[in-house]
C-alpha positions in Angstrom: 230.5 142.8 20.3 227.6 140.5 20.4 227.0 138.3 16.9 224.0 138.2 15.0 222.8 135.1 14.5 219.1 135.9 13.5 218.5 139.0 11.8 214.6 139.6 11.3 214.1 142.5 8.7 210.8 144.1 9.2 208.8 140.9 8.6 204.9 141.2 7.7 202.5 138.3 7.2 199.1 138.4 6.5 196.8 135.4 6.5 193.6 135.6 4.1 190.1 135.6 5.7 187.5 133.5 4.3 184.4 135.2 2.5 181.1 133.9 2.9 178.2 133.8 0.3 176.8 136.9 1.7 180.0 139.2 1.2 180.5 137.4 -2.0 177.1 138.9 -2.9 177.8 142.3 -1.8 181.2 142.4 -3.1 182.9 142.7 -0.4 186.7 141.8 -0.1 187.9 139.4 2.3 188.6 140.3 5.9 192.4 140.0 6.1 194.5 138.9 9.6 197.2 141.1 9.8 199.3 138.7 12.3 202.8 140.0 11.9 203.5 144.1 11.4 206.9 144.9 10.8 208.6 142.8 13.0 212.8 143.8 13.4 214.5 142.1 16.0 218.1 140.3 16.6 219.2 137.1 17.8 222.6 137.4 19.5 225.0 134.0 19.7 224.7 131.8 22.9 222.3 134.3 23.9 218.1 133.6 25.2 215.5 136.1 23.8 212.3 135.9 25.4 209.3 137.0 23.1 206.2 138.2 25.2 202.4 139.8 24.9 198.8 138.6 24.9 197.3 135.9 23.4 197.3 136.1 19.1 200.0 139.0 19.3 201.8 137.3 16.8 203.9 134.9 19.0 204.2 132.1 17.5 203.5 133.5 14.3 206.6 134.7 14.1 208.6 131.6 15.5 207.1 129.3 12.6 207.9 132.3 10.3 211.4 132.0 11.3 211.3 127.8 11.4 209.9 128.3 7.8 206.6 127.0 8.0 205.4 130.7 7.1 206.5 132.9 4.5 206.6 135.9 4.8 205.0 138.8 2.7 207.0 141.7 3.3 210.3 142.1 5.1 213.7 138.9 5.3 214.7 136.8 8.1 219.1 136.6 7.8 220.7 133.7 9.2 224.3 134.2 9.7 223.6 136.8 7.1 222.0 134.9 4.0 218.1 135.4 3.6 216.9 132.2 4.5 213.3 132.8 2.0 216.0 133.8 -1.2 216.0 131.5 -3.9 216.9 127.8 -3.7 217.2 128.4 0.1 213.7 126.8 1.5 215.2 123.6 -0.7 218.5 123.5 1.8 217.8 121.2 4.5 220.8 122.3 6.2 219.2 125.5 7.4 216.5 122.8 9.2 218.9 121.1 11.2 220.7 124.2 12.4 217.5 126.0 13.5 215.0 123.4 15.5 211.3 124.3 17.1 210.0 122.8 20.1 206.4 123.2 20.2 203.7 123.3 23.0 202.3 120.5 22.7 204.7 117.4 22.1 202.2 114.8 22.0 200.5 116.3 18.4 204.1 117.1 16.9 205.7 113.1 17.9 204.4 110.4 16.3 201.9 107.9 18.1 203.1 104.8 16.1 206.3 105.4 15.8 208.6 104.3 19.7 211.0 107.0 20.9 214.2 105.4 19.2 212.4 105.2 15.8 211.9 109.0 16.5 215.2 110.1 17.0 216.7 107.9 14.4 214.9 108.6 11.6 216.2 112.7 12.5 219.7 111.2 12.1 219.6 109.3 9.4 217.4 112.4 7.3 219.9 114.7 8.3 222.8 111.8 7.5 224.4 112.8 11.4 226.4 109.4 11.3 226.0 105.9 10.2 223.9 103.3 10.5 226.2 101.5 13.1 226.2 104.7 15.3 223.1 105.1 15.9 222.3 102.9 19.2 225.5 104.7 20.7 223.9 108.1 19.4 220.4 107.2 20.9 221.6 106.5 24.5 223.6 109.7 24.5 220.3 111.7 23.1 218.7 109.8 26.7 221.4 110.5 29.1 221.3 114.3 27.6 217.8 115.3 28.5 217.6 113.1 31.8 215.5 110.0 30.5 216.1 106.1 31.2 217.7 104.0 28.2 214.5 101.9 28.5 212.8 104.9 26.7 213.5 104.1 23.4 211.8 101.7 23.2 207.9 102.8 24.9 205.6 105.0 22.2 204.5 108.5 23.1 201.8 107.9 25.0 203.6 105.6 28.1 205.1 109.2 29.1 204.0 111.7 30.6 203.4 115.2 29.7 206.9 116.4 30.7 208.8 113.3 29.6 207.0 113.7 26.3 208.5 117.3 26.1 211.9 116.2 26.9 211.8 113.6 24.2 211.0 116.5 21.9 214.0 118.5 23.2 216.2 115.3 22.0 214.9 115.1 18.8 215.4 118.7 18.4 219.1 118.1 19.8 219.8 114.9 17.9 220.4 116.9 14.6 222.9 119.4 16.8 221.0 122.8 16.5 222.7 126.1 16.4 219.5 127.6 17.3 216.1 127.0 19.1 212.9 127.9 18.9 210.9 127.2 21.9 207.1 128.1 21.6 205.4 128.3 24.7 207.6 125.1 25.1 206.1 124.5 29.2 202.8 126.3 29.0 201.0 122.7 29.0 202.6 121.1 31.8 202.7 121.3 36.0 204.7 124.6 37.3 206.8 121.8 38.9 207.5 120.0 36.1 208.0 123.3 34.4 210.9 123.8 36.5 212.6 120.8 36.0 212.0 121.4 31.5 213.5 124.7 31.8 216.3 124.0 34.2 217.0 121.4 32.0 217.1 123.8 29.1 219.6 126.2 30.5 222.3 123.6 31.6 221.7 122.0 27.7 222.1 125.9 26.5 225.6 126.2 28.7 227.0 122.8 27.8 226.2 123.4 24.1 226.3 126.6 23.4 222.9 127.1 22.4 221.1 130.2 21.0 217.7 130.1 22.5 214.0 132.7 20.8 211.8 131.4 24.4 208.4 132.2 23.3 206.0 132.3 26.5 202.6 134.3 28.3 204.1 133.5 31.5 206.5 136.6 32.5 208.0 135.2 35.6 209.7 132.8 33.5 210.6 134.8 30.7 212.3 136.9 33.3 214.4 133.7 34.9 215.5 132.5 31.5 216.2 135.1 29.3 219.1 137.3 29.0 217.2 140.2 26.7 212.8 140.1 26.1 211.2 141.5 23.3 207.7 142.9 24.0 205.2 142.4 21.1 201.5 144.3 20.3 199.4 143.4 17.9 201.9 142.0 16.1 205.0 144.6 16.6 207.4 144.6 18.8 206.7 147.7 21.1 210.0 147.4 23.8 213.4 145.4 23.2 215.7 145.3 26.0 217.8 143.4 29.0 215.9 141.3 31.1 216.3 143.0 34.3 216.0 146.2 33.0 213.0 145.9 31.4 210.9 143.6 34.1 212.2 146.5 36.9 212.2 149.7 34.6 209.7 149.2 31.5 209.3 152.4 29.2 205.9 151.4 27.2 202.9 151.9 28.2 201.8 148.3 27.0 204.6 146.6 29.1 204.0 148.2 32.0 200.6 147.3 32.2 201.8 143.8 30.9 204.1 143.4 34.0 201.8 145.0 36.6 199.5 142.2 35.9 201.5 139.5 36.4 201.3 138.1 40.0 204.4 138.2 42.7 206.0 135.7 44.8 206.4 138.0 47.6 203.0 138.4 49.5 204.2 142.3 51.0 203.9 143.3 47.3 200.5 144.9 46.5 202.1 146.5 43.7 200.0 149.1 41.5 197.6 147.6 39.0 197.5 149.6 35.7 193.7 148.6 34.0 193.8 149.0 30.8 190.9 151.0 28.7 188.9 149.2 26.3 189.4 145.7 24.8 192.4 144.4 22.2 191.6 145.8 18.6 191.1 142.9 15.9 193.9 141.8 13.8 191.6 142.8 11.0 191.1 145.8 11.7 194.6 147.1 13.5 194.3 151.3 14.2 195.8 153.9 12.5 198.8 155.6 13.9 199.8 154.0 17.4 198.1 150.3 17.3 197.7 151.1 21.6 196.5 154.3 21.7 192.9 153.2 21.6 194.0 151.8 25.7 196.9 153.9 26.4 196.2 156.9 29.1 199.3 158.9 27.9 197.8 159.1 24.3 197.4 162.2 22.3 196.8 163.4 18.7 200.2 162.4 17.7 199.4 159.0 18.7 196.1 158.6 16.5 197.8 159.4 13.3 201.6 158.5 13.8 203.1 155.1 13.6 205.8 155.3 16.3 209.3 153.7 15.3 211.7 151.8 17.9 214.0 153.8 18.9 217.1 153.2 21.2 217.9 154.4 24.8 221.1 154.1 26.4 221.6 151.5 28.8 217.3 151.1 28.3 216.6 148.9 25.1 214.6 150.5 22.4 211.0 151.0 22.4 208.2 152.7 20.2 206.3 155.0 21.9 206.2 158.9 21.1 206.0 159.6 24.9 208.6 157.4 25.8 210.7 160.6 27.7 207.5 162.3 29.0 206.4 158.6 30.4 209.7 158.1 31.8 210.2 161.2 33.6 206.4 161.0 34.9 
């Protein structure tokens, strides 16, 4: 049986929208971003979860959520069962060390003035990982880990480049030794070949350390390669949960099918069949009633209009929300 590790409990966040003078004239309220919708999802030990959908689905939203630097307003996030947002608990820096985020852009998230062994060490000595003495030791192990020269800790962000950058990111991240981390869109900014070389680095940290990896991405071919189960999100819900393979070569929504029959194919023979979908993205602000992708679906119906769907489990498929799910399937 597979452990929990992450629990997320129907999570919610809403971010306030700013009124101007005009609708403070008319009364009107503010225009509220509903960014996360009930979110419920699991992250297994040792396992990689790749998160996926369209840009401001609620992505990354719900990585910082989970890192802490959101709260929030309905709904818990469990780690290894205790509700990380309870009381007393956003004050325990333990649960900082065990969970790290690597974010897109390393550049904006390391310090300019501060060289690559000031970095790391001030992560060890916050987190009190060893002494004083240890740290040069520590420091060289941290290079040799993600692939960089011992010269390194010495230079200041900017004398690397864009990947090096990223894997000094990953060894601050490692230098506190993480149970879990969150990767947001952790290779979207760099060269597809250097891509390769971050997230085949990745995957041989994950089996030597026995890593639990949420890989939050828009680029589905490499979801695909590095996760073990994906989690499909709309408008800020997860519409389809399942294994990897399963869902890329079988999906059940409506949403991810048109999600993976956009994504382009290595093999040039492959024309593949292009599902367009009707209409454009509804606003965060102003999510539908019932079904948030009925307004594009073609399976749609009444139902769909007024009914929120619920996940629901298939055997040997994943779970997915969709009231047509059967119909769709057997189409």
């Amino acid at each position: 049986m597979n452990e929990t590790v992450l629990d997320i409990r129907d999570v919610s966040l809403t971010f306030k929208g700013k009124r101007g003078v005009l609708d403070v004239v008319a009364g009107r309220p503010s225009r509220d971003v509903n960014a996360l919708n009930g979110v419920s999802l699991e992250l297994h030990r040792g396992e990689t979860l790749g998160v996926v959908g369209e840009s401001g689905c609620g992505k990354s939203t719900l990585a910082r959520c989970i890192v802490r630097l959101y709260k929030p307003k309905d709904g818990e996030i469990r780690f290894n069962d205790a509700d990380i947002f309870a009381a007393g608990e956003p004050r325990d820096r333990s649960y900082n060390r065990r969970v790290q985020m690597m974010f897109q852009d390393p550049y904006s998230s390391l310090n300019p003035r501060m060289t690559t062994g000031q970095i790391l060490k001030e992560a060890l000595l916050v987190h009190r990982m060893c002494d004083e003495a240890e740290v040069p030791a520590r420091l060289e192990r941290l290079m040799d880990l993600v692939q960089l020269p011992h010269d390194a800790l010495e230079k200041l962000p900017h004398e690397f480049s864009g990947g090096q950058r990223q894997r000094i990111a990953i060894a601050r991240a490692l230098a506190v030794e993480p149970e879990v981390l969150i990767a947001d869109e952790l290779v979207s900014a760099l060269d597809v070949s250097v891509q390769a070389q971050i997230v085949n680095l990745l995957l041989e940290l994950q089996e030597r350390l026995g890593l639990t990896i949420l890989f939050v991405a828009h680029d589905l071919r490499l979801v695909r390669h590095v996760s073990n189960r994906v989690a499909v999100i709309y408008l800020g819900r997860i519409v389809e949960i399942g294994d990897s393979e399963t869902l890329f070569a079988r999906p059940m929504h409506p949403y991810s099918q048109a999600l993976l029959s956009a994504a382009p194919s290595l093999d040039p023979d492959d024309k593949g069949k292009k599902i367009h979908l009707e209409g454009e993205l509804p606003s965060p602000m102003d999510i539908p009633p019932g079904c948030p992708f009925h307004v594009r679906c073609r399976h749609k119906t009444t139902k769909c209009t007024t009914d929120l769907p619920l996940l629901r489990a298939f055997e040997g498929r994943g779970s997915v929300a969709c009231h047509h799910a059967e119909e769709i399937e057997n189409a």
